[in-house]
N, C-alpha and C positions, 0 to 999 in steps of 0.2 A: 649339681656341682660335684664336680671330683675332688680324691682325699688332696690330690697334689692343689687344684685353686683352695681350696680351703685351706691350707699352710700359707697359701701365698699370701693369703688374704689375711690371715694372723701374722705374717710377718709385716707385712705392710704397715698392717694397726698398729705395730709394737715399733717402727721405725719412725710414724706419726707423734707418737706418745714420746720416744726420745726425742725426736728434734721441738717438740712443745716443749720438753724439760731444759732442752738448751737452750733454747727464745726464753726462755722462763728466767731466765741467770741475771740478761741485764734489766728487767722487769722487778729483782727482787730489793728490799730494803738495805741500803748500806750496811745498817748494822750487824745484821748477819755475818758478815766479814769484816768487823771492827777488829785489832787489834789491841794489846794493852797502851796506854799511853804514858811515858813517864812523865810527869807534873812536879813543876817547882814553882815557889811564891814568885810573887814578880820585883819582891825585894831580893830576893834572893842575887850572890855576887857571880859574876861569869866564873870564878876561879871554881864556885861550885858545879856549875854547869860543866867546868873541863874535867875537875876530877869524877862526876860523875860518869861521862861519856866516856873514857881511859878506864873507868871500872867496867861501863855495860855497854863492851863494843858489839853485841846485836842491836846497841837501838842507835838512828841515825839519827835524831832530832829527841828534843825537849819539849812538850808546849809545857808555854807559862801562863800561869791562873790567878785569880783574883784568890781572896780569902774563902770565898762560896765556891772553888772549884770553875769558876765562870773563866774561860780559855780568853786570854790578852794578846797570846802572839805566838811564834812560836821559833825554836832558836833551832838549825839543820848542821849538822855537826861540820860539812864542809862549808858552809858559809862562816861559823865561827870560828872556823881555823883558818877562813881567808881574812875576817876581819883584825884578828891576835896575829896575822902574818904581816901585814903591813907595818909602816915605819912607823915607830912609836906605837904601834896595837898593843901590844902589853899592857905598858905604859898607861896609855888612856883606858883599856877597857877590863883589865885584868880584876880589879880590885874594885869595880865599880857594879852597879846593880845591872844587871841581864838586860833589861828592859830597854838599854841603852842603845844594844844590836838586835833585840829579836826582832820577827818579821812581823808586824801587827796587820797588815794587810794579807794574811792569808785566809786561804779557804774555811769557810767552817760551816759544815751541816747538819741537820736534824737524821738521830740513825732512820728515821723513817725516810728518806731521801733514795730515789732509786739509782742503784748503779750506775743505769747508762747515763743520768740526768747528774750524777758526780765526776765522772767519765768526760762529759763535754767541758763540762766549769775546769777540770784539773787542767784537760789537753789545750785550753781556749788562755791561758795564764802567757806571763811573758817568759822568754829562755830562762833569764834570771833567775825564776823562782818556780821553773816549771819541774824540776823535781822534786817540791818539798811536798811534804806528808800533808794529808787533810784528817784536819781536825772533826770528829762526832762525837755531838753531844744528846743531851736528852734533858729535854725542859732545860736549855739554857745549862747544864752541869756537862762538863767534858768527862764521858763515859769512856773513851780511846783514838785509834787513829788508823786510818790507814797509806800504805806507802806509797808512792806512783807504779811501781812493781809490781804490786799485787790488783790493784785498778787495771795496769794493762794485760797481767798477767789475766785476769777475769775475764776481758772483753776479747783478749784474745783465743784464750780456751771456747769463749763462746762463739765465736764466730768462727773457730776448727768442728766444733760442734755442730754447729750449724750449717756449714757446709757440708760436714761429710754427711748429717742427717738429709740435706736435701741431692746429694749425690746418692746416697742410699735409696732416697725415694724413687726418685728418676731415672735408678736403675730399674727399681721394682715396675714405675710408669713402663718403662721400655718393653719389659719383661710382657706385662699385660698387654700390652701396645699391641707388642709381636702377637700375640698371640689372637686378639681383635683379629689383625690382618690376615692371620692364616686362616681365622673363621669365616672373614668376610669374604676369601679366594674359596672356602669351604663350598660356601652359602651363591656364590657364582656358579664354583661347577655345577653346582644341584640344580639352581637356574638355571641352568644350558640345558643341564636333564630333562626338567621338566618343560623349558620351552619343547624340545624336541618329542616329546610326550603328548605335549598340547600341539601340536602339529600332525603326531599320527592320531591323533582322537580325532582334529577334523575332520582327517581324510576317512574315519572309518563313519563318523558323524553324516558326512556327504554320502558315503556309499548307504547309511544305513536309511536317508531320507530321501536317497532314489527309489531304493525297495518298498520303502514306505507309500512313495505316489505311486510306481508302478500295481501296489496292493490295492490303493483305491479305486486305480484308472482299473483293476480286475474287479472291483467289488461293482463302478459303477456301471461295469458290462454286463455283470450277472444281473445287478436288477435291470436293467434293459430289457437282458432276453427272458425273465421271470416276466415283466410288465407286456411284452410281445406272447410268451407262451399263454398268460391269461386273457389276454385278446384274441389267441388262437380259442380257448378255451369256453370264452362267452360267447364266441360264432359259433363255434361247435355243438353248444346247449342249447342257443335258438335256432340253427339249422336240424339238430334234431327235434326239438318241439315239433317241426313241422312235419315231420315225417311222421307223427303218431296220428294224424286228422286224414291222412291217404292211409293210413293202416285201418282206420275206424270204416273207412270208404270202401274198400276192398272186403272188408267182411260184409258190411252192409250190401256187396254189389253181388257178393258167395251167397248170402242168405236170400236177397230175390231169384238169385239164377235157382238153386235149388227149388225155392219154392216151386218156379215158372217148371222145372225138371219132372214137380212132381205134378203138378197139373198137368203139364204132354202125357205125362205115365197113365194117368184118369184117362185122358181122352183116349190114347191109346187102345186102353180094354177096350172101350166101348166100339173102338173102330172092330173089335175082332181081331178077324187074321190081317186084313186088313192095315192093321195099326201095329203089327209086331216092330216092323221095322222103326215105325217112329219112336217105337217102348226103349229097343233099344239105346236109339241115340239119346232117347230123354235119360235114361240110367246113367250112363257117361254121362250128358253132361253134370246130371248130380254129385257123382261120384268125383269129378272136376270142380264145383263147385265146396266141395266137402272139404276136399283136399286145400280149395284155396283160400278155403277161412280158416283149417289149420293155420297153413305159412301164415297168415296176416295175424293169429294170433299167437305165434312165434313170433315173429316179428316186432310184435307190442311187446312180450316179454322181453325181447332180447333189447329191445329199446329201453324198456326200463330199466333192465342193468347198466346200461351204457348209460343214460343220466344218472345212475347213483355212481357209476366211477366217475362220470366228468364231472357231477358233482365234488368226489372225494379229490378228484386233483384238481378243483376250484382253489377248495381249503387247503392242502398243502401248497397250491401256488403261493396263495393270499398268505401262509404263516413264514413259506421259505421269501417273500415281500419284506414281512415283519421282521424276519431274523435279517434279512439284506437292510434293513432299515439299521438296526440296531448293532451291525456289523459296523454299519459307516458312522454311526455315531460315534462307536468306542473310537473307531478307524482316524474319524476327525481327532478325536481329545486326543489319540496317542500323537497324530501329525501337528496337534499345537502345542502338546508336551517337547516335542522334538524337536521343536521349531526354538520353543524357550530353551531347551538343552542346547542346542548350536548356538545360539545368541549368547548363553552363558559361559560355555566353552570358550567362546571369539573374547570374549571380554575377559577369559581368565586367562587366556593367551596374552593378551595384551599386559595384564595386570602381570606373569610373570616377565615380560618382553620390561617391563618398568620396574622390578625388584631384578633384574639380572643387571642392566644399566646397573641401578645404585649399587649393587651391592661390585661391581665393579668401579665404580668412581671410589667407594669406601673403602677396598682394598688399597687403590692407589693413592689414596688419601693419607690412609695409615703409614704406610710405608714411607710417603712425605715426613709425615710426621713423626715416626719412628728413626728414622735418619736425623728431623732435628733436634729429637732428645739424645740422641745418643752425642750431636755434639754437645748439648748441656749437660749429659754427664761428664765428660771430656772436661771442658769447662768446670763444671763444682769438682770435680777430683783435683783438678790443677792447682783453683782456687784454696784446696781444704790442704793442700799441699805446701802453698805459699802460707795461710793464714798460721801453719804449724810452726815452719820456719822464722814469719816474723816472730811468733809469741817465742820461741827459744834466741833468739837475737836482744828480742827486746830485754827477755831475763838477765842475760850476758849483761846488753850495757846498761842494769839498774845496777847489777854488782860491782858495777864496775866506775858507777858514777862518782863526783865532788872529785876535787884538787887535793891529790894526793899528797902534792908535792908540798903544797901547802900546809896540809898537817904534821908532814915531816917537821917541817923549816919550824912551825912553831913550837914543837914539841923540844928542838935542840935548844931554841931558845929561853923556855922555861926552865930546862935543866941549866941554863947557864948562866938563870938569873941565881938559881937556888944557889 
């Protein structure tokens, strides 16, 4: 998280916390905003109610009390100037006990009582007496009072409050909002990336598991022609075999001609002169016979080296078999690793082919939505704009409330009784 969302996100908190202090307002105990109450007995004469009122023009009402301070009624400075403004009001009420005009049906609550729950009872009253002060008490004893003024004054402050606290919010919603949507347009291009990514992986995926078969269809060539060269190779060791038992044959066939060479040569002597000539051909053929059990036992030697090489390329056949064996083994598990790598790839293709969608519906989502906060900002600002308006309207006409004219008219006519 960046310095800048971390501010934001302390501001937010702190915009929460006010508008809970402003919900908080009509939630709290009357008393809290009790006012002082002026109190008179309920004996007491109207004449004292007027000169009191003419002495303490900040208070606009009287309540009147039992002897325990228990609230009886209560007297509102313009309703007793319209009742002393009528014909004969003087007259009948001047000199006579209070009790006679106060209002005994007024409002009267426990200070535990909540704002907005005194707020409804005040505004729910009839025109008549819907600007008079409500009376707060505590265990039955009238503690003070509050005006219609400062009631609507309250509810209205709370509800400027409260509106600009949730235009505030809803800016800040937006704010974040916006910001979501440029993630989630963030979070699509990267999707498109990587779709695009996972497309040349297949294709190299594809190339890599052609090279792969063409590798085995090479490996399963080589053991062919290994499995062919030691079929050359086992003919070859028993067609020589057999040449060693014509080699045995051939000496065996040298040692009788010799022999036979030298018995002619015996006989020879004895022929004399005779017999020279036969001496000689008998020497020749000895010396031919000599010669041809050499070659045949060159031959045997040379044989035996050639079975110990066709031997030794028996063994490297048979080990280059072994390693061709264990070539296609790796060969196989690399071709079923690969095989799961392209299945995994296909599948992650898809999986991002499925977070590109979303994260494209959620861009557009936002932005939906983003548009319809900002007419709800629009809205709570307008709202927080009217609710300021009323609450200073409303101040106007408390100050302005009760029959002026009325207090005038009585006021000439007590000086004219005097």
């Amino acid at each position: 998280m960046s310095y800048q969302e971390l501010r934001n996100g302390q501001k937010m908190q702190c915009e929460k916390e006010q508008l809970k202090i402003a919900e908080s307002i009509a939630l709290m105990p009357i008393g809290r905003f009790a006012e002082p109450a002026p109190m008179l007995g309920e004996n007491s004469a109207t004449r004292d109610v007027v000169a009191f009122l003419e002495e303490n023009q900040n208070y606009n009402g009287v309540v009147i009390v039992s002897g325990g301070k228990k609230p009886l009624g209560l007297v509102m400075r313009d309703q007793l100037f319209a009742h002393l403004g009528k014909r004969y009001g003087v007259s009948v009420y001047y000199d006579r006990p209070v009790r006679r005009i106060m209002t005994s049906d007024c409002i009267i609550v426990d200070q535990q009582a909540l704002v907005i729950d005194v707020c409804q009872l005040a505004t729910q009253r009839e025109a008549a007496t819907l600007y008079d002060n409500v009376i707060i008490t505590n265990q039955g004893r009238c503690v003070g009072m509050i005006t219609i003024k400062k009631l609507l004054t309250l509810m209205n402050c709370n509800q400027v409050n409260v509106a600009r606290g949730q235009a505030s919010l809803l800016t800040q919603t937006s704010e974040r909002i916006a910001l979501i949507t440029d993630q989630a347009q963030a979070i699509a291009d990267l999707s498109v990336e990587a779709h695009r990514n996972a497309e040349q992986m297949n294709g190299y995926t594809d190339e890599g598991r052609l090279a792969l078969n063409q590798a085995l269809h090479e490996i399963d060539t080589i053991d062919q022609t290994v499995d062919h060269q030691m079929e050359i190779m086992n003919q070859l060791l028993e067609e020589s075999k057999e040449i060693e038992p014509i080699s045995q044959m051939i000496r065996q066939l040298a040692d009788q001609t010799n022999l036979l060479a030298f018995n002619a040569s015996i006989e020879a002597a004895r022929a004399g002169v005779h017999g020279r000539g036969f001496a000689v051909v008998a020497e020749e053929v000895r010396k031919l016979a000599d010669e041809t059990n050499t070659a045949a036992r060159q031959i045997s030697s040379l044989l035996r080296q050639v079975l110990i090489k066709i031997d030794e390329a028996d063994r490297c056949a048979q080990e280059a078999k072994n390693r061709s064996m264990s070539t296609r083994k790796v060969a196989d598990q690399v071709h079923n690793a690969w095989i799961q790598i392209f299945g995994a790839i296909k599948i992650s293709g898809e999986h991002v082919n499925g977070i590109t969608g979303l994260a494209h519906d959620i861009a557009q989502e936002s932005e939906e939505l983003l548009q319809a906060i900002r007419v709800l900002v629009e809205q709570a600002q307008k709202t927080a704009g009217e609710s300021a308006t009323t609450a200073v309207t409303s101040s106007m006409s408390s100050e302005e409330e009760g029959p002026q004219g009325a207090f005038t008219t009585v006021m000439d006519e007590l000086a004219t009784g005097a």
